[in-house]
RONUPA-723643 format. One record per residue: residue in one letter; z, x, y of N, C-alpha, C in turn. Coordinates in steps of 0.05 Angstrom, whole numbers, plus 5000, padded with zeros to 4 digits. Layout:
AZXYZXYZXY
...
This chain:
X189552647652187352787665188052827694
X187653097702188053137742186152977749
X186952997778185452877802182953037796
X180652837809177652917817178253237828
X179553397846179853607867181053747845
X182053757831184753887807181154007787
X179053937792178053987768175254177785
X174754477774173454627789170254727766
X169254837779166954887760165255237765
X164855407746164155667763161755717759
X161055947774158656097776157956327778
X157856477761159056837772161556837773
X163056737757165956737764167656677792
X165556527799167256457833167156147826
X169055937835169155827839167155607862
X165655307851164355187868165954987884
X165454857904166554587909164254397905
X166054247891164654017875161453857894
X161153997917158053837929155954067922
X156954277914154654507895154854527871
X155854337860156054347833152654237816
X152154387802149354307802149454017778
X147153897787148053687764145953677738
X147253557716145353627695147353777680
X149153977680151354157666153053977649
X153053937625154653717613156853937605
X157554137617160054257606161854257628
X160954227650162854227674163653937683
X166053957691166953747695167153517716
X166253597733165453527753163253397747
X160853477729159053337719158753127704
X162353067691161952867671163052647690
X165252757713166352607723163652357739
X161152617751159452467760157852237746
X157652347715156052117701157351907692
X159751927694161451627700161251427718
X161751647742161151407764158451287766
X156551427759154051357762153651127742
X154851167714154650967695155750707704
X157450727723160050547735157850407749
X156950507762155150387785153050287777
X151450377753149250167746150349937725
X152549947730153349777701153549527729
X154549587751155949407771153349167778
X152548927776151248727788151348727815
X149448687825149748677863152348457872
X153648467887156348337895158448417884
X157748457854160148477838162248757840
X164848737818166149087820166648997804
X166349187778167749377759166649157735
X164349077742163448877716160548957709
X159848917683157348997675155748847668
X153248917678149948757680150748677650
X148848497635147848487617145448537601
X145148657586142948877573141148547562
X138048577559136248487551135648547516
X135548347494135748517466132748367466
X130648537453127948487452126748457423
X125148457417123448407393123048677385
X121648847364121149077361118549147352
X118848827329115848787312114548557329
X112048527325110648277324110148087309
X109447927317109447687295110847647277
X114047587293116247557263115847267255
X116147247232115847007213119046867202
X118146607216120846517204121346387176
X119146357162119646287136119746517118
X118946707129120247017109122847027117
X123447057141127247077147127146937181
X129746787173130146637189132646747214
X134446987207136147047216136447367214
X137447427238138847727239140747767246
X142347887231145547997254145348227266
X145148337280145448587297147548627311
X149148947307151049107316150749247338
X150749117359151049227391153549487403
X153749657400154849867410155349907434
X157449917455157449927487158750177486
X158550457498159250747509159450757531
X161950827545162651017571162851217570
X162151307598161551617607157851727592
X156751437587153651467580153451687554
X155651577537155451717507156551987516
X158152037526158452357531161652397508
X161152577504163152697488166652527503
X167552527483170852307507170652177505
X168152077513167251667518169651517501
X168551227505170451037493168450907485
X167950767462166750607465167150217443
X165250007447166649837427164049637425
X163849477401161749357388162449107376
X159748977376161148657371158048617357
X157548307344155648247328154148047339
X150547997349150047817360147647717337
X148247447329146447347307144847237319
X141947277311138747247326137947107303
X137346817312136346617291133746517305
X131646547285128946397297127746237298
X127346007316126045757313124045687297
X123845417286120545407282118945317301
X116245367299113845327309112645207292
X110245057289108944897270105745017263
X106445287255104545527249103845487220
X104545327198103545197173102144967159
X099844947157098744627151099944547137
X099944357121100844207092098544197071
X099744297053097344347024098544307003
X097244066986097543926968098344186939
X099844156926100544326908098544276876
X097044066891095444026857092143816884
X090043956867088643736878087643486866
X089143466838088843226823091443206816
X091842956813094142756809094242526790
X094442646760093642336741097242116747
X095841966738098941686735098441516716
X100441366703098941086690101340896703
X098940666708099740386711100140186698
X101640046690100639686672099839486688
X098139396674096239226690098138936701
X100238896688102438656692104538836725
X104239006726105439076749105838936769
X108638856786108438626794107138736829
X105438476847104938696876107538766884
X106338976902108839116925110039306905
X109539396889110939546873109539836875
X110940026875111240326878109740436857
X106640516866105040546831105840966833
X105641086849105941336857106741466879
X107641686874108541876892107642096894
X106242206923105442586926106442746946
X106742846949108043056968106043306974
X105643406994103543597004106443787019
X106843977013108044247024107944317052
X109144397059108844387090112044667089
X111144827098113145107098114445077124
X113844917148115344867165117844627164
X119744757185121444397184121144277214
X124444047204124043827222121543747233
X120643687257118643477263116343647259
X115843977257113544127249112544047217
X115043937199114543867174113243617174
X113243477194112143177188109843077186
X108542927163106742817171105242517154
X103842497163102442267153099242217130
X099942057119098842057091096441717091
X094041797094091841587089090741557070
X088341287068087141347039084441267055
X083041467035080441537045078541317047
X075641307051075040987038073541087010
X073740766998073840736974074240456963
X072940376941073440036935075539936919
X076640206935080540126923081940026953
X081140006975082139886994082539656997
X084839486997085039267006087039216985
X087239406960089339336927091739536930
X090539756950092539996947093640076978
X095840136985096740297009097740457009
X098440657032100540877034101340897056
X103740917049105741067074107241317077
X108841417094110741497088113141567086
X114641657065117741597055118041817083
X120541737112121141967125123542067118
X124341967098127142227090125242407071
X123642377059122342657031119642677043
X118742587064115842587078114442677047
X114842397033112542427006111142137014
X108442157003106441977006106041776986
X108241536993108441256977106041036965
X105241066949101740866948103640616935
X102840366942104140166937101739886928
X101339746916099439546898099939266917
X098239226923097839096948096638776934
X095238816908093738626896095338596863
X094638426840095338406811091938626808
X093038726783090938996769089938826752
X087338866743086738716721084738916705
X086338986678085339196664081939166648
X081138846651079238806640076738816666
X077738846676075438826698075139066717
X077739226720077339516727080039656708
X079339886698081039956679082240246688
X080840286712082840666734080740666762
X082240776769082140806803081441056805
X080041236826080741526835080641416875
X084441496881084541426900084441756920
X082941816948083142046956084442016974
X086442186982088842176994088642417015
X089042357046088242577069091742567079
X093042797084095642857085095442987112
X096842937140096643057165098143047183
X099243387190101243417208101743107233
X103843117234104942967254104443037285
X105343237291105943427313105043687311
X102643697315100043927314100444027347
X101444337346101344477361099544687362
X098244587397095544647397094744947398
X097245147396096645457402097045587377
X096545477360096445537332093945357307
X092245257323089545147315087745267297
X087745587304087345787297087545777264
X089845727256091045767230091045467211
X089545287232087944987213086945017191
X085244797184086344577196089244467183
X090344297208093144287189092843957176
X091143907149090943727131090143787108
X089743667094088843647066088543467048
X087043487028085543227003086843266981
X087243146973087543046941086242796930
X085942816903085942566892087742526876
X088042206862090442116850089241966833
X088541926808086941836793089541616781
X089741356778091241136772089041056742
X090141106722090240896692090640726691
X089440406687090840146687091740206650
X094740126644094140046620093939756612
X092639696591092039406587094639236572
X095239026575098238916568095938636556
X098238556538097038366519098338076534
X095837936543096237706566095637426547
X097737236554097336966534095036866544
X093936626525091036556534090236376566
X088636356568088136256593086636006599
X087935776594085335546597083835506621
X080535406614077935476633079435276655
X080635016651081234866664084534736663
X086234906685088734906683089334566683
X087834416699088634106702086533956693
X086633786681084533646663085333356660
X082933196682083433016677081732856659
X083032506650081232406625081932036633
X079531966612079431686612079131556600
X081231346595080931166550081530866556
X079430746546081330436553083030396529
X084430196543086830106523085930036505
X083129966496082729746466081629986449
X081530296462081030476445081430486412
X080030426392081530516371083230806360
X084030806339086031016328084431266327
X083931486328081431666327079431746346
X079531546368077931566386077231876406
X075832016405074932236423075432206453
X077532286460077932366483076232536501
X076832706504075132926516075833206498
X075333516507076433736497077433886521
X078834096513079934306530079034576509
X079334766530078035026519079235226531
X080935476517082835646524081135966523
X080836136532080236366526082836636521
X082636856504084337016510082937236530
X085537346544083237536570083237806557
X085137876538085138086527082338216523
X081638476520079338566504079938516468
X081138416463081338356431080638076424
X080637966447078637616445079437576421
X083437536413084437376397083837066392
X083036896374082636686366085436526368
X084136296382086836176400086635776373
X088935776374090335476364090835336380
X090435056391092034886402092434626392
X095634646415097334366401098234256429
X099834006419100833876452104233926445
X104933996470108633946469109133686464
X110333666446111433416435113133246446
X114433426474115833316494115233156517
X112033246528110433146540109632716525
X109732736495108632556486109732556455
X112232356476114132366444114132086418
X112031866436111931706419109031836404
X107932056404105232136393103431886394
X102231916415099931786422097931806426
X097632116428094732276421095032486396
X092832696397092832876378090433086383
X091933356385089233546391088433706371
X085033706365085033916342085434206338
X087434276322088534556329086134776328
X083334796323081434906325079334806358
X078334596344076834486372077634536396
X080234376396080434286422080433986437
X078533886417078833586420081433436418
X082033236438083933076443082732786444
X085232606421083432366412086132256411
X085931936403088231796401088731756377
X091731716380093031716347094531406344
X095031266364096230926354095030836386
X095130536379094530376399095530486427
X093930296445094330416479096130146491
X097430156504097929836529098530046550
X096129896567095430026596099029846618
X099229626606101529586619103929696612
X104529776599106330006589107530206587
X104830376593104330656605101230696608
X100630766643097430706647096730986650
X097631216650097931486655099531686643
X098331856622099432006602098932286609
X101032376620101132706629102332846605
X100433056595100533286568101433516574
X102533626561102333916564101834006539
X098534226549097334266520097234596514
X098634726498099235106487096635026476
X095335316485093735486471095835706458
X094435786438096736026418095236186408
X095736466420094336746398094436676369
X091936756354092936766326093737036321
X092937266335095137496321097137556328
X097937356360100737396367101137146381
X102436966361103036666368105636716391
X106236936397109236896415107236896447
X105036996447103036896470101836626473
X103836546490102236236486101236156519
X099236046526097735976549098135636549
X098635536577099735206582096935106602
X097134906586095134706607095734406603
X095034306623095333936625093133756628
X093733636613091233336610092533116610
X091832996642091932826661090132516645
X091232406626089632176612091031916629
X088331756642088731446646088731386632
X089131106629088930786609088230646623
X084230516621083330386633084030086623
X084329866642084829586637083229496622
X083029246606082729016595083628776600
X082328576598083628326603084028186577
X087228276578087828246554091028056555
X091327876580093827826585092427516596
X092927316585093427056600094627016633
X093226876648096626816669098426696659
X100626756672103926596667105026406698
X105426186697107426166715109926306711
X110726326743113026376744116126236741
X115226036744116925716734115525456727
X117825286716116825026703116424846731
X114124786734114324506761115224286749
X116124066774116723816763114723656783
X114423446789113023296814113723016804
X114122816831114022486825111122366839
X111422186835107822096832109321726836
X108621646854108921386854106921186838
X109020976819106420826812104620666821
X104420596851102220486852100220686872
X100321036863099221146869095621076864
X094321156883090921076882089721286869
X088021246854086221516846086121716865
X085821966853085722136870087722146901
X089722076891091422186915092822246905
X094622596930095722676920098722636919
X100422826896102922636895105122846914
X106222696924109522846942109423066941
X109523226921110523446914107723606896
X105523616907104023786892103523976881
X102323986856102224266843099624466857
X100024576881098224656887098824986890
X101425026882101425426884100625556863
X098625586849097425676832097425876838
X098526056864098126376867100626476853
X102926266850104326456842104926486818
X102626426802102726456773102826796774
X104426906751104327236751101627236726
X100627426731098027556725099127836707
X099327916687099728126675097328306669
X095628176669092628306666091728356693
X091428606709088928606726087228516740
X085128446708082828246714083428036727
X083027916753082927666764081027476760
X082327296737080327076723079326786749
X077726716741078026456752079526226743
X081926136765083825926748083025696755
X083525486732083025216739086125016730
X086124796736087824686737087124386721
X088924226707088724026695091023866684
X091023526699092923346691093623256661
């Protein structure tokens, strides 16, 4: 291309110089030359040369939504000589990705929630899980999960899981199917981080309920009185009536219960319980010195399912008798002079009568005789 002066423009066929050249003529050349420089010059930042501002890229729509689309790529186009025929021009790709805002409540995807439980469930154990929706993420997704009131408080809790922000209810108490047999627990689910310029589009919580089924499990019997104590004297005869024990089943099928004694508890069989009653009586002689305290262990047993068996103990004394002579503990000897006087005593008196051993208890009155 000539020099700026090399390039002329006409009018009537005469020739202009380029400061009457009118502007606006996109056929003369002088004119394109001018909309260059001019392009040159607004592209230039104050201080700078031969470098270009940076253009502002704007919105077009309103209210773009980032859970419909989250991303745009757009193809930016840059022209010299302000698009004029010649130009040069070159393009690059700027990807427009949109944050979130926390413009969605959380809403439960069901407003009932059945489950079943077993009533043997051990505590601390994980009876359910809910999750309430939340179309936003990271910390706009977060939130927290209560339980309403209800006279399930104090058996049931919730928290929540923060990796699946699902609402954990956890058994805080043992269930007992005979005495409550389902729960309806109501469950309030609520943003974490409620941003307040979007209130508008509240509230950001929500209810459910969760209705828990106990199922009932078949529980061995239960005696009224886990420790049971008793009292027999030794001169008891063979047969004698002890006391009774009494087992219930907790089941709702109030199975008919058998009992017996572990035979390990009482291996010389020295009592005997009636496998109906309950009564516990003696079966051979007692010696309280022998054994003064007979610890039992006594099964109750389902009759329609003997593999349920319920344990209890009966704590039996053996009251004394005086049924034992004293003993010395050795043979005495003593010398006695003969011309000892009545009633006096000799050298060596027999006077330790305490340390006769006593096998009986009862402390008799002892006497003594030459």
């Amino acid at each position: 291309m000539g020099s700026l002066t090399s390039l002329k423009c006409y009018s009537r066929g005469r020739a202009l110089p380029p400061n009457l050249v009118p502007q606006g003529d996109p056929g003369c050349p002088w004119e394109a030359r001018r909309a260059a420089r001019d392009a040159a010059t607004l592209c230039r930042p104050p201080g700078a040369d031969r470098r270009c501002r940076g253009r502002i890229i704007r919105t077009a729509l309103p209210n773009m939504d980032r859970e419909t689309r989250d991303q745009y790529v757009l193809v930016i186009q840059a022209k010299d000589m302000v698009g004029q025929m010649g130009g040069l021009s070159g393009t690059t790709s700027v990807t427009v990705t949109l944050t979130d805002v926390n413009d969605n409540p959380p809403r439960f995807t069901h407003k009932n929630y059945q489950n079943t439980v077993l009533e043997s469930l051990p505590v601390h154990s994980v009876v359910a899980r809910v999750k309430a929706a939340d179309a936003d993420v990271g910390p706009n997704a977060e939130m927290d999960y209560r339980l309403m009131d209800g006279d399930y408080l104090g058996l049931f809790n919730i928290s929540t899981d923060e990796e699946t922000q699902e609402g954990v209810i956890v058994l805080l108490k043992p269930l007992d199917f005979e005495t409550k047999s389902s729960f309806s627990l109501r469950i309030e689910a609520t943003n974490r981080n409620i941003d307040s310029n979007f209130l508008s589009v509240g509230p950001f919580s929500d209810l459910a309920v969760v209705k828990l089924t106990v199922e009932d499990v078949n529980e061995p019997p239960v005696f009224s009185t886990p420790l049971l104590k008793m009292v027999v004297s030794e001169d008891a005869r063979m047969g004698t009536s002890i006391g009774r024990v009494s087992a219930h089943d907790p089941d709702s099928t109030n199975s008919g219960i058998r009992y017996s004694i572990d035979r390990n508890t009482d291996l010389e069989r020295f009592f005997n319980v009636d496998a109906l009653s309950g009564v516990i009586s003696t079966a051979k002689p007692l010696d309280r010195e022998a054994n003064s305290v007979h610890n039992l262990t006594l099964l109750a047993i389902e009759s329609q399912d003997p593999t349920q068996i319920g344990k209890g103990i009966a704590l039996i004394t053996v009251l004394d008798i005086n049924d034992n002579a004293p003993v010395f503990a050795i043979d005495y000897e003593t010398l006695l002079c003969e011309n000892a006087m009545p009633g006096q005593a000799s050298l060596f008196s027999l006077v330790w009568l305490s340390s006769a051993i006593m096998a009986s208890q009862v402390q008799p009155k002892l006497t003594t005789s030459l």
